[in-house]
N, CA, C and O atoms as a DFTB+ gen file, in Angstrom:
640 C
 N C O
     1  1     -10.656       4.885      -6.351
     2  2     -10.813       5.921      -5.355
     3  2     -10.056       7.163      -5.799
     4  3      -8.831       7.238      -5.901
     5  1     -10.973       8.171      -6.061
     6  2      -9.956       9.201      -6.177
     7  2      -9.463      10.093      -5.491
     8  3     -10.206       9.846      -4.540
     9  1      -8.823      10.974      -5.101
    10  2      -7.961      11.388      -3.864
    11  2      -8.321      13.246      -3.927
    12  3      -8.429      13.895      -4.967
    13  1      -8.419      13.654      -2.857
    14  2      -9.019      15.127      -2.621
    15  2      -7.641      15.599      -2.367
    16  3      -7.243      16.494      -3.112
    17  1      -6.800      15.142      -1.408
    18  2      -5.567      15.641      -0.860
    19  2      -5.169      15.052       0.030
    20  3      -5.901      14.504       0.854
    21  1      -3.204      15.030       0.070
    22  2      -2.830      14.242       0.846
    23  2      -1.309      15.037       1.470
    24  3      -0.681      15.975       0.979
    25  1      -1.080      14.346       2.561
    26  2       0.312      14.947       3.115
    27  2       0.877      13.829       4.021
    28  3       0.344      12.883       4.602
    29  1       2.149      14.276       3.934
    30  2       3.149      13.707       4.124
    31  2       3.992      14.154       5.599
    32  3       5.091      14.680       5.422
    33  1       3.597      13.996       6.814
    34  2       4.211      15.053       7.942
    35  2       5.901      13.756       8.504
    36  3       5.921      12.559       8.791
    37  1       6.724      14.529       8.443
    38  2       7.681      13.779       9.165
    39  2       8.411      14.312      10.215
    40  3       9.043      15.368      10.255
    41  1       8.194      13.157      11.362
    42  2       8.490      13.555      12.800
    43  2      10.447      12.916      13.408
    44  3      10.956      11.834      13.116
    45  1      10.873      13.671      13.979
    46  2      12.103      13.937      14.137
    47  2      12.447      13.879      15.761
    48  3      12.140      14.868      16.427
    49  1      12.937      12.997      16.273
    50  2      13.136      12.999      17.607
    51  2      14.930      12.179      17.551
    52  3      15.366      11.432      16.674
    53  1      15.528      12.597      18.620
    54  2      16.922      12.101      19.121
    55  2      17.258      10.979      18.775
    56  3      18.396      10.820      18.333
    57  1      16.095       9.568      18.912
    58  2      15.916       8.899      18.855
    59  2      15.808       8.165      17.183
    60  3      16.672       7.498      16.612
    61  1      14.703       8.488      16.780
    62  2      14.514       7.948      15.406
    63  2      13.578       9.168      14.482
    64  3      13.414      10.356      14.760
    65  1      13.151       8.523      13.518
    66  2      12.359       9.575      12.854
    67  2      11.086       8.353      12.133
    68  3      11.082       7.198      11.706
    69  1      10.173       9.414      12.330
    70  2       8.777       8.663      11.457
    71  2       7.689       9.440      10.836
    72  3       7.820      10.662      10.777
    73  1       6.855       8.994      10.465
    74  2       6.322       9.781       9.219
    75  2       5.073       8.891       9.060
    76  3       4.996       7.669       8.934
    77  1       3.715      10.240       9.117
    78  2       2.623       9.949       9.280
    79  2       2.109      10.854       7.923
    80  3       2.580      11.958       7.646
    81  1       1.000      10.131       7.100
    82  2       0.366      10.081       6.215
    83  2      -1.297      10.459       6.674
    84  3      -1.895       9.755       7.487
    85  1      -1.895      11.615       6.051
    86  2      -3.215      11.790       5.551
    87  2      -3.400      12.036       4.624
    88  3      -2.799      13.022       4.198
    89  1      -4.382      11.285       3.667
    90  2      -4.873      11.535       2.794
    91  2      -6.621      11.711       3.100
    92  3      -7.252      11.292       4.071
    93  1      -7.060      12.389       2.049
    94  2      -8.360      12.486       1.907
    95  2      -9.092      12.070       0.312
    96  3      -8.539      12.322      -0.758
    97  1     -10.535      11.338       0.460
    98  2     -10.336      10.949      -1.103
    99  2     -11.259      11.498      -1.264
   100  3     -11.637      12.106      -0.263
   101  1     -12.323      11.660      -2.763
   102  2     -13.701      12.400      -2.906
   103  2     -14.946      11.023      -2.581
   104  3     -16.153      11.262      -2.546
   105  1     -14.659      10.331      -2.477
   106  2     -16.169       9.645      -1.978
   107  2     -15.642       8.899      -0.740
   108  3     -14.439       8.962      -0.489
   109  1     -16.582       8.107       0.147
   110  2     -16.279       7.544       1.086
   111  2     -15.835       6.130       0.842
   112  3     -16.368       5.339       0.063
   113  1     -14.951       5.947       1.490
   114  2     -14.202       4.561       1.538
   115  2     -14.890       3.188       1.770
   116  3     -15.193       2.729       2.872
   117  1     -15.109       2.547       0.442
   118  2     -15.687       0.965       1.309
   119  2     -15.274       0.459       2.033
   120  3     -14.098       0.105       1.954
   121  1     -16.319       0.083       3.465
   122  2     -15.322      -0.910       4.166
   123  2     -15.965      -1.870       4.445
   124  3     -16.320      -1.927       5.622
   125  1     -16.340      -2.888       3.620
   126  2     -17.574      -3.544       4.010
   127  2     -16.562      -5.173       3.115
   128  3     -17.007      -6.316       3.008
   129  1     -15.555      -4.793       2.762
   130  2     -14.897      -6.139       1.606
   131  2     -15.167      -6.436       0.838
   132  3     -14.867      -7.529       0.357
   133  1     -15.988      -5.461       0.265
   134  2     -17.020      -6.319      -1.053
   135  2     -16.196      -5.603      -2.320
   136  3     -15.877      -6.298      -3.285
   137  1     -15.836      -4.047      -2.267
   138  2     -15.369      -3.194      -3.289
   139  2     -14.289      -3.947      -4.254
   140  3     -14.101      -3.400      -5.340
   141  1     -13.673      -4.954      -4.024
   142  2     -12.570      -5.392      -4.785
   143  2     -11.122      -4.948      -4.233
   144  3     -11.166      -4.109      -3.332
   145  1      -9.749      -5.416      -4.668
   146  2      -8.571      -5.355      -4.176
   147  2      -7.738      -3.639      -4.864
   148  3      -7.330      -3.376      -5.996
   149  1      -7.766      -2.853      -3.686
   150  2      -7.496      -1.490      -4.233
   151  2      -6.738      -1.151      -2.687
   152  3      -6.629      -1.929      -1.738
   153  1      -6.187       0.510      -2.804
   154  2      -4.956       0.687      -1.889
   155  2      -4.814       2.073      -2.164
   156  3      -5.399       2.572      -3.125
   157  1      -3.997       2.826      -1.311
   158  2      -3.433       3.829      -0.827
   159  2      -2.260       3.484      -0.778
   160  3      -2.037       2.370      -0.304
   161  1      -0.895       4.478      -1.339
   162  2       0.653       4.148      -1.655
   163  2       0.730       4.983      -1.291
   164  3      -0.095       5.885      -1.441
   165  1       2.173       5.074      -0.394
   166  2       3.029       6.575      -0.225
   167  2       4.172       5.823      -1.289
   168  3       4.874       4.971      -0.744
   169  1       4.380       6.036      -2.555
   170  2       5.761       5.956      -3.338
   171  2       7.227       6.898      -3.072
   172  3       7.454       8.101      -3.202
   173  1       7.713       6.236      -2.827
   174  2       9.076       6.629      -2.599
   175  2      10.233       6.438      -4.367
   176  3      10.265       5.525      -5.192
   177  1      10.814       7.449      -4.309
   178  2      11.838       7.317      -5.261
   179  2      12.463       5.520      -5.949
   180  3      13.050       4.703      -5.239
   181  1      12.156       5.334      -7.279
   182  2      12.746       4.166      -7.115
   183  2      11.524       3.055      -7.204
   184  3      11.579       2.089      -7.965
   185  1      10.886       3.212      -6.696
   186  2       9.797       2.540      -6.422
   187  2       9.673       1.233      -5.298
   188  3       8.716       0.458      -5.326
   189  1      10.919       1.111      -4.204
   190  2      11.328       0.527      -3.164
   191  2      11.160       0.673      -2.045
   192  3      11.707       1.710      -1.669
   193  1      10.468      -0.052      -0.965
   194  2      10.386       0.352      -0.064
   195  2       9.155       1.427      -0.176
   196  3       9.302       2.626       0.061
   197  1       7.788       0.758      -0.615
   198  2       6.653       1.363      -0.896
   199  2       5.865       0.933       0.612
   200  3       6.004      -0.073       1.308
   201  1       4.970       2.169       0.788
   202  2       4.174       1.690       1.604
   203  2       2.892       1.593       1.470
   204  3       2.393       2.596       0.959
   205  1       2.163       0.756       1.738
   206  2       0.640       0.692       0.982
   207  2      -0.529       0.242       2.370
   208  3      -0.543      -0.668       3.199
   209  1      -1.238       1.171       2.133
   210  2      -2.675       0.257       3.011
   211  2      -3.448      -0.148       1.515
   212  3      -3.705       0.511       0.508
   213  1      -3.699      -1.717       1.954
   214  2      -4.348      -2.302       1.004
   215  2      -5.656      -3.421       1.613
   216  3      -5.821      -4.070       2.646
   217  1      -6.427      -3.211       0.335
   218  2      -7.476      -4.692       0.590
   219  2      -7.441      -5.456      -0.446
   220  3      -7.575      -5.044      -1.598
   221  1      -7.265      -6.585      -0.133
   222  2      -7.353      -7.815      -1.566
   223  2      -7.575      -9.648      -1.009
   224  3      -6.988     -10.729      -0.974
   225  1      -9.102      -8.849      -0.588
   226  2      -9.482     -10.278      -0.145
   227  2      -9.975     -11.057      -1.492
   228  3     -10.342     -10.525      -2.540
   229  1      -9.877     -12.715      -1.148
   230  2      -9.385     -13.353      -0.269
   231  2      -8.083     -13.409      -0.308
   232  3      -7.965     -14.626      -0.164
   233  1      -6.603     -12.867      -0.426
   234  2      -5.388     -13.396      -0.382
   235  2      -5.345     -12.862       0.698
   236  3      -5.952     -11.861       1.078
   237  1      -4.594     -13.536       1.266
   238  2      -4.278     -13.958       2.729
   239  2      -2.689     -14.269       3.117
   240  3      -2.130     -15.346       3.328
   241  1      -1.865     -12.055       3.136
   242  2      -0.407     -12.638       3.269
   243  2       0.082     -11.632       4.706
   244  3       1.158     -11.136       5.042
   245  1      -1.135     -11.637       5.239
   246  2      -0.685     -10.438       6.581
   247  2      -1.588     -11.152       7.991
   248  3      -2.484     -11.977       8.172
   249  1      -0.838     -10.382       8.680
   250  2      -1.308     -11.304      10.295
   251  2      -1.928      -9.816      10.897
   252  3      -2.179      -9.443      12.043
   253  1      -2.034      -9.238       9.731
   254  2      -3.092      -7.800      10.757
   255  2      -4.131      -6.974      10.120
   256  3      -4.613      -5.881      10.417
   257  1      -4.394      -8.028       8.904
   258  2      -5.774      -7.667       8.345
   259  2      -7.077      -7.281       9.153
   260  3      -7.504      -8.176       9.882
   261  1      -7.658      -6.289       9.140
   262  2      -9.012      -5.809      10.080
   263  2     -10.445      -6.696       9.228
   264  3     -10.669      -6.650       8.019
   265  1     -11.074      -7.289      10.037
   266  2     -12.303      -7.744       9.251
   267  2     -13.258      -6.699       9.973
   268  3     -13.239      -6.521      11.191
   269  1     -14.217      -5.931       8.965
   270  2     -14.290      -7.145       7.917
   271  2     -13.851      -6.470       6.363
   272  3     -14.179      -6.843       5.237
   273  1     -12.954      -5.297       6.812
   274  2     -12.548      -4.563       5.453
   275  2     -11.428      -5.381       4.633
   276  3     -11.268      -5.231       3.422
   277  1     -10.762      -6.159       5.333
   278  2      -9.148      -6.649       4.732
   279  2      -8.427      -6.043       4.627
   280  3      -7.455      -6.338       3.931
   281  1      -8.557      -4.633       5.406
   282  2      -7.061      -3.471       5.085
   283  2      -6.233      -3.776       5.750
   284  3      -6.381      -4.129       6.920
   285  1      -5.260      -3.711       5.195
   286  2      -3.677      -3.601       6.245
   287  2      -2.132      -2.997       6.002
   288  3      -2.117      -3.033       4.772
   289  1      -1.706      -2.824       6.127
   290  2      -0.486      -2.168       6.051
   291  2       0.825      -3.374       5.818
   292  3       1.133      -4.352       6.499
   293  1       1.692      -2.537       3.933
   294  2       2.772      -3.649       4.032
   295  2       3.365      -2.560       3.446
   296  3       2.893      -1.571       2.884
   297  1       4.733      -2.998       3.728
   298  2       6.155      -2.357       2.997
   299  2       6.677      -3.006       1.682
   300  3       7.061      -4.150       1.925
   301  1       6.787      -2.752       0.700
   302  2       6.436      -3.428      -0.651
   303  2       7.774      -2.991      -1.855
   304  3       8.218      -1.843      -1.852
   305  1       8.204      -3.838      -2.639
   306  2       9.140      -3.031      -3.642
   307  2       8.405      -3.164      -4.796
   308  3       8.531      -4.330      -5.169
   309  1       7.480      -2.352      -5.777
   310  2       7.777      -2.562      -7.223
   311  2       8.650      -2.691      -8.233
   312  3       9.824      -2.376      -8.034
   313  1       8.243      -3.164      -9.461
   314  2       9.117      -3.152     -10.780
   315  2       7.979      -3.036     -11.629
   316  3       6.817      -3.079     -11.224
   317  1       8.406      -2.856     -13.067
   318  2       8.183      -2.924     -13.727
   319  2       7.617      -3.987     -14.871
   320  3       8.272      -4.883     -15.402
   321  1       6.184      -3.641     -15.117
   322  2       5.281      -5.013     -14.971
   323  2       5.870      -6.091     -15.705
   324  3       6.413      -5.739     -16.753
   325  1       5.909      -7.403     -15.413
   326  2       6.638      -8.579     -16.487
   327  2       5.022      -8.764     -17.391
   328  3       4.032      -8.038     -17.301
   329  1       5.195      -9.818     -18.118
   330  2       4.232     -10.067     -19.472
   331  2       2.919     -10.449     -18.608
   332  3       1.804     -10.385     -19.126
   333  1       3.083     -10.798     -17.437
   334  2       1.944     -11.363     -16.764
   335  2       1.036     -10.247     -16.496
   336  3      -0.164     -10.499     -16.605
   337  1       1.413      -8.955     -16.137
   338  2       0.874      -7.769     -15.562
   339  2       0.998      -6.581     -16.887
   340  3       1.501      -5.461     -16.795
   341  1       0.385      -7.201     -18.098
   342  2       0.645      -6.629     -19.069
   343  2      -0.198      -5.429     -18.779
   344  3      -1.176      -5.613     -18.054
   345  1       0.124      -3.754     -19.415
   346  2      -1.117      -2.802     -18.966
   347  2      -0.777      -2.197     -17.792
   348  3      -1.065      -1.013     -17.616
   349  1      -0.125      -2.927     -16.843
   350  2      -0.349      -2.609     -15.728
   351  2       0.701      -1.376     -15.669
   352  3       1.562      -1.055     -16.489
   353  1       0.328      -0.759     -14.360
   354  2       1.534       0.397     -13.974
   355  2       2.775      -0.228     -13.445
   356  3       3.868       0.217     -13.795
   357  1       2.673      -1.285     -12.580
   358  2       3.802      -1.628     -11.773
   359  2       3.432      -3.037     -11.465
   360  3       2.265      -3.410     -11.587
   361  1       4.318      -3.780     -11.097
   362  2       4.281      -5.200     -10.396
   363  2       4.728      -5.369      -9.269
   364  3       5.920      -5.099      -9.122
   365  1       4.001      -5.837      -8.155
   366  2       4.877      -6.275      -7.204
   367  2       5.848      -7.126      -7.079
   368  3       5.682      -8.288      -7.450
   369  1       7.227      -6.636      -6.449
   370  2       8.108      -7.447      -6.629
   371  2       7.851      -8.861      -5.406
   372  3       8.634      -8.794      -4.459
   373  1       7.184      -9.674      -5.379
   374  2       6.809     -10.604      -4.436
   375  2       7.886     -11.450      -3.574
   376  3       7.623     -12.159      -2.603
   377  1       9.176     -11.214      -4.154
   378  2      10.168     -12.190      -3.880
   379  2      10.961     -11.028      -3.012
   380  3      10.867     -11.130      -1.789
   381  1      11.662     -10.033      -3.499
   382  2      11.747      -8.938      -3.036
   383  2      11.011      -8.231      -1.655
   384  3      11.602      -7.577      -0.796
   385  1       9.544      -8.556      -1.695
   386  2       8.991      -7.339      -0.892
   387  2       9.222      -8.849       0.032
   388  3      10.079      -8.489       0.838
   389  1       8.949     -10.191       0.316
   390  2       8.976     -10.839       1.343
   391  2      10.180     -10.737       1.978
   392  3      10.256     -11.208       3.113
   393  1      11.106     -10.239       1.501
   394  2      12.381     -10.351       2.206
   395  2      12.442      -8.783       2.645
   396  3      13.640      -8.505       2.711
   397  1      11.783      -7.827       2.920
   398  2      12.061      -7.111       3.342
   399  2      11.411      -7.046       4.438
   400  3      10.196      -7.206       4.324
   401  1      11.916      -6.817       5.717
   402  2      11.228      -7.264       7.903
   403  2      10.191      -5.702       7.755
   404  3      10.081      -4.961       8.731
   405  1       9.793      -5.518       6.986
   406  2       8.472      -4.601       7.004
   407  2       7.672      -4.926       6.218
   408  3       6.825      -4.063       5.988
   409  1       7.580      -5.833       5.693
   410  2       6.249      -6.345       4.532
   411  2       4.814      -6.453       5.156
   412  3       3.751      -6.138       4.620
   413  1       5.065      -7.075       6.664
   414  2       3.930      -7.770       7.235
   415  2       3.817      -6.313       8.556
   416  3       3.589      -6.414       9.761
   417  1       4.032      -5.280       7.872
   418  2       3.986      -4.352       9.329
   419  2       2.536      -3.855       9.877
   420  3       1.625      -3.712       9.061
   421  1       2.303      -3.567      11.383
   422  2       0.894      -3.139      11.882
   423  2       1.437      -2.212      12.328
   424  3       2.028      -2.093      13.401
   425  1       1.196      -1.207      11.188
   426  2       0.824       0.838      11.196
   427  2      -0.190       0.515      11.856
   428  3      -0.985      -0.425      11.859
   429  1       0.071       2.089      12.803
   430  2      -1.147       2.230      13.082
   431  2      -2.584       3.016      12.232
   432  3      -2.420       4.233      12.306
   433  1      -3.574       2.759      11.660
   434  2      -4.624       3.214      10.828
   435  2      -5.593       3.381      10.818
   436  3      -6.323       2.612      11.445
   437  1      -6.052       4.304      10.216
   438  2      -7.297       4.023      10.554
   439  2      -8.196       5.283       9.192
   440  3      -7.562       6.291       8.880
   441  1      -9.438       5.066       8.623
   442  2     -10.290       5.360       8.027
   443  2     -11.641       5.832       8.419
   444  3     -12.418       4.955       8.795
   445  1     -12.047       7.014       8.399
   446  2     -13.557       7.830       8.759
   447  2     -14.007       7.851       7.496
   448  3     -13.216       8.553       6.866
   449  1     -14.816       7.473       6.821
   450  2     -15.590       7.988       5.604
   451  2     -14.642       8.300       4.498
   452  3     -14.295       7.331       3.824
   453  1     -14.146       9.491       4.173
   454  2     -13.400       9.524       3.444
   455  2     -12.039       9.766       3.874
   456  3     -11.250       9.955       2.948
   457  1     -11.637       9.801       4.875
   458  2     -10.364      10.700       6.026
   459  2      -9.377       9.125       5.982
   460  3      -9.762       8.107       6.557
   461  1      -8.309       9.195       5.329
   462  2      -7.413       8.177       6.029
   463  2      -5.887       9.028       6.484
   464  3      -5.277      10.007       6.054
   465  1      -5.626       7.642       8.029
   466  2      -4.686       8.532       8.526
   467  2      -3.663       7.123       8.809
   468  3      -4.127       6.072       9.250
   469  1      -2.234       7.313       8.477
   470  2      -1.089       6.014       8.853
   471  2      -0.207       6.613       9.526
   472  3       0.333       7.550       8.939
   473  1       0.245       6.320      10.924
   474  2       1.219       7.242      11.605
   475  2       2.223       6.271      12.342
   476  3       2.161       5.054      12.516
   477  1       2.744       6.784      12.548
   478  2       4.036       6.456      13.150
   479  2       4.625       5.374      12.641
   480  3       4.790       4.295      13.210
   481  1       5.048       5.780      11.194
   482  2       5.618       4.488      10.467
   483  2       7.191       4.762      10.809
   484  3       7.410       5.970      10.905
   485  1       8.253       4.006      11.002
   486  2       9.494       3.933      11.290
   487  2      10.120       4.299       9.538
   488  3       9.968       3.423       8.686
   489  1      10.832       5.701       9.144
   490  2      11.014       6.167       8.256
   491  2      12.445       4.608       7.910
   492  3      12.799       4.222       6.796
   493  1      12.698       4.332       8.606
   494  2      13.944       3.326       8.574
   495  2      13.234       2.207       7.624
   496  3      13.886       1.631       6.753
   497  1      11.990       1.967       7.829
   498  2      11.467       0.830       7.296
   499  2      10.943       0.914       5.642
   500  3      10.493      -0.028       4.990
   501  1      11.134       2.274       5.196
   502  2      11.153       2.703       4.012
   503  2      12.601       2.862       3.191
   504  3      12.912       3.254       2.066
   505  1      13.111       2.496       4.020
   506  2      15.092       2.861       3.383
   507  2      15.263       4.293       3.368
   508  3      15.466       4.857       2.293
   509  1      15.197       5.011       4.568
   510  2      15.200       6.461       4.566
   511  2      14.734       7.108       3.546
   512  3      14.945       8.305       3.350
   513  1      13.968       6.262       2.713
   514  2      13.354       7.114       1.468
   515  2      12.325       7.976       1.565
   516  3      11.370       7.643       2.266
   517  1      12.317       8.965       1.037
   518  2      11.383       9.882       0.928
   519  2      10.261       9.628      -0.060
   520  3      10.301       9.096      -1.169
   521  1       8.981      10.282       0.808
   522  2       8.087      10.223      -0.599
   523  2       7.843      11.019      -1.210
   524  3       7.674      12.170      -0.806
   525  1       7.735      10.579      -2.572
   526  2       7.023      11.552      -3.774
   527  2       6.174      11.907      -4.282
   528  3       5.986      12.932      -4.937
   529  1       5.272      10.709      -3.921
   530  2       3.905      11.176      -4.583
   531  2       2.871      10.418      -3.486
   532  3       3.322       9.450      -2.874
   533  1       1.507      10.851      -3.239
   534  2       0.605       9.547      -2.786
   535  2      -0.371       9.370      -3.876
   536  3      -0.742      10.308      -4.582
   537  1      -0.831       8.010      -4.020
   538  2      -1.401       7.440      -4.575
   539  2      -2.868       6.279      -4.540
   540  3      -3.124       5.726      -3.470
   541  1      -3.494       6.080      -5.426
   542  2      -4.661       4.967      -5.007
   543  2      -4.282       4.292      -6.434
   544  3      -3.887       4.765      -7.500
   545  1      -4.563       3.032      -6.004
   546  2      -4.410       2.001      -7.026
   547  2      -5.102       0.985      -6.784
   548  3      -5.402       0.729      -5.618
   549  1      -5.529       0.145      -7.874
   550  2      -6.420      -1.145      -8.129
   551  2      -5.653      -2.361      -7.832
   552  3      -4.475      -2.009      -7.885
   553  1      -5.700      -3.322      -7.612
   554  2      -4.759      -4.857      -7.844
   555  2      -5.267      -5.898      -8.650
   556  3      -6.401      -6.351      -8.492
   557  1      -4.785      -6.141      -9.171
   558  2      -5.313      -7.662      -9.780
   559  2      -4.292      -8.277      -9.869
   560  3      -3.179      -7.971     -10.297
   561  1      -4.900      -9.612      -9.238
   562  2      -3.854     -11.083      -9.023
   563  2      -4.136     -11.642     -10.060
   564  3      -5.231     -11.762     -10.609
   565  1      -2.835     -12.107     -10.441
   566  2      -2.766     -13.685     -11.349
   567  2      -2.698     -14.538     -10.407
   568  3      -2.412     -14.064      -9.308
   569  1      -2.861     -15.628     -10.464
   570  2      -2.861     -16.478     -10.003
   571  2      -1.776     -18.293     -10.322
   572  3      -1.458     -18.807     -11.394
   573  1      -1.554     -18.688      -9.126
   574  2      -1.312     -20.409     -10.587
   575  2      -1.918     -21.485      -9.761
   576  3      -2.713     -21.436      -8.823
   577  1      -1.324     -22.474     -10.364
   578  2      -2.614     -23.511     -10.402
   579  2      -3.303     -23.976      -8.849
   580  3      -4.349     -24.585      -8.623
   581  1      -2.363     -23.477      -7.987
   582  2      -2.846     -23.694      -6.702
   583  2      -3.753     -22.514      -6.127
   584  3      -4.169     -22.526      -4.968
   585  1      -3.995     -21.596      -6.949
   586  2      -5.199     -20.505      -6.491
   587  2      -4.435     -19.625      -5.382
   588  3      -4.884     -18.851      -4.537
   589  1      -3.125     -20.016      -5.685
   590  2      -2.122     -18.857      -4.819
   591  2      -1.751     -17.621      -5.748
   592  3      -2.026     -17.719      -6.944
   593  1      -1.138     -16.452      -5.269
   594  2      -0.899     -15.018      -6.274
   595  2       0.547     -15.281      -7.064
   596  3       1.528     -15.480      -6.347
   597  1       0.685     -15.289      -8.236
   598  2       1.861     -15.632      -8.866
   599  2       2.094     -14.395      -9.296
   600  3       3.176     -14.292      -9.873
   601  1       1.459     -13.408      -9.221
   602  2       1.706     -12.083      -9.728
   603  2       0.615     -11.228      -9.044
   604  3      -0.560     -11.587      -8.959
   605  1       1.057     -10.182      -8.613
   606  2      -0.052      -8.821      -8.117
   607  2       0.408      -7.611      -8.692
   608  3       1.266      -6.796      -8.354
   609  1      -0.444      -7.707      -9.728
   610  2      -0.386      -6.426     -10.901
   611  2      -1.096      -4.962     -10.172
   612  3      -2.062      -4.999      -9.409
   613  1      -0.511      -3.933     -10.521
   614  2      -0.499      -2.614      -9.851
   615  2      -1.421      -1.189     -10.891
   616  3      -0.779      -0.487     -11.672
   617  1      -2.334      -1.081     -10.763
   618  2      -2.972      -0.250     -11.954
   619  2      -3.109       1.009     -10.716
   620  3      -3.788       0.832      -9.705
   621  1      -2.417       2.169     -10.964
   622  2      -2.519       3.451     -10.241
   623  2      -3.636       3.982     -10.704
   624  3      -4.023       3.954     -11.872
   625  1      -4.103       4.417      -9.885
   626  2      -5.972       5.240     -10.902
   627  2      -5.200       6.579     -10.449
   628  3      -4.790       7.101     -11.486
   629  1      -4.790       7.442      -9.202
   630  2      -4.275       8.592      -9.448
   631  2      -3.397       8.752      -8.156
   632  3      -3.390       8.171      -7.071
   633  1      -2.549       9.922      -8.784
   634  2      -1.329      10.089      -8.071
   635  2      -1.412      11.992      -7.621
   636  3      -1.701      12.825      -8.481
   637  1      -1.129      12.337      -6.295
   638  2      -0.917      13.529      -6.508
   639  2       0.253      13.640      -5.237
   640  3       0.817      14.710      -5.009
């Protein structure tokens, strides 16, 4: 998916602060589950405390997947790919991102054709991190012998 333009608005109240995401891409968004496992990143410094709307059916690690697209919203840490995710841009840190109480989060979201919008994400749930870039990226799972993800390799197609 490649990306037309995107922004970053962050909201500021007494209370807390949060931060809503539009992007726009140049063709319209599949939402039908068939396109393969791909995503929208707001990257933050570091590469911690990522936030991603993603689809990558069939894995099955969120309780707020929409059918019949499989998108959903998680809070995520990368690294730097191990031998398994050779090529790749980034690896998910899987051990890492489960231990962080925003992995499994329901942003609110939503997608028109090509229009995506994520709002009122709790900036706390990013590690007060700021973002730097937004992004679309591909996934591909390894797998092991139980047909579970032993690795979810990160290929960025573009960043602006």
């Amino acid at each position: 998916m490649r990306l037309k333009s995107a922004r970053a608005v962050w909201h500021s109240s007494a209370k807390d602060k949060t931060l809503s995401i539009q992007l726009e891409t140049r063709q319209e968004v599949p939402m039908d589950g068939k396109a393969g496992a791909f995503g929208f990143a707001a990257l933050t410094r570091d590469t911690n405390n990522v936030l991603v709307l993603v689809t990558h059916l069939p894995i099955d690690d969120s309780s707020y997947e929409q059918t019949p697209s499989g998108f959903h919203t998680h809070v995520l840490d990368l690294r730097a790919p191990t031998p398994a995710c050779k090529g790749a841009t980034f690896e998910v840190d899987l051990e890492g991102s489960g231990k962080n109480r925003a992995f499994d989060a329901d942003y609110a979201w939503s997608i028109t054709r090509d229009a995506i919008s994520i709002k009122n994400i709790p900036v706390a749930d990013l590690g007060d991190a700021g973002v730097e870039r937004i992004a679309s990226f591909q996934v591909a799972p390894v797998l092991d012998e139980q047909g579970k993800a032993a690795n979810l390799c990160i290929q960025v197609m573009e960043q602006i």
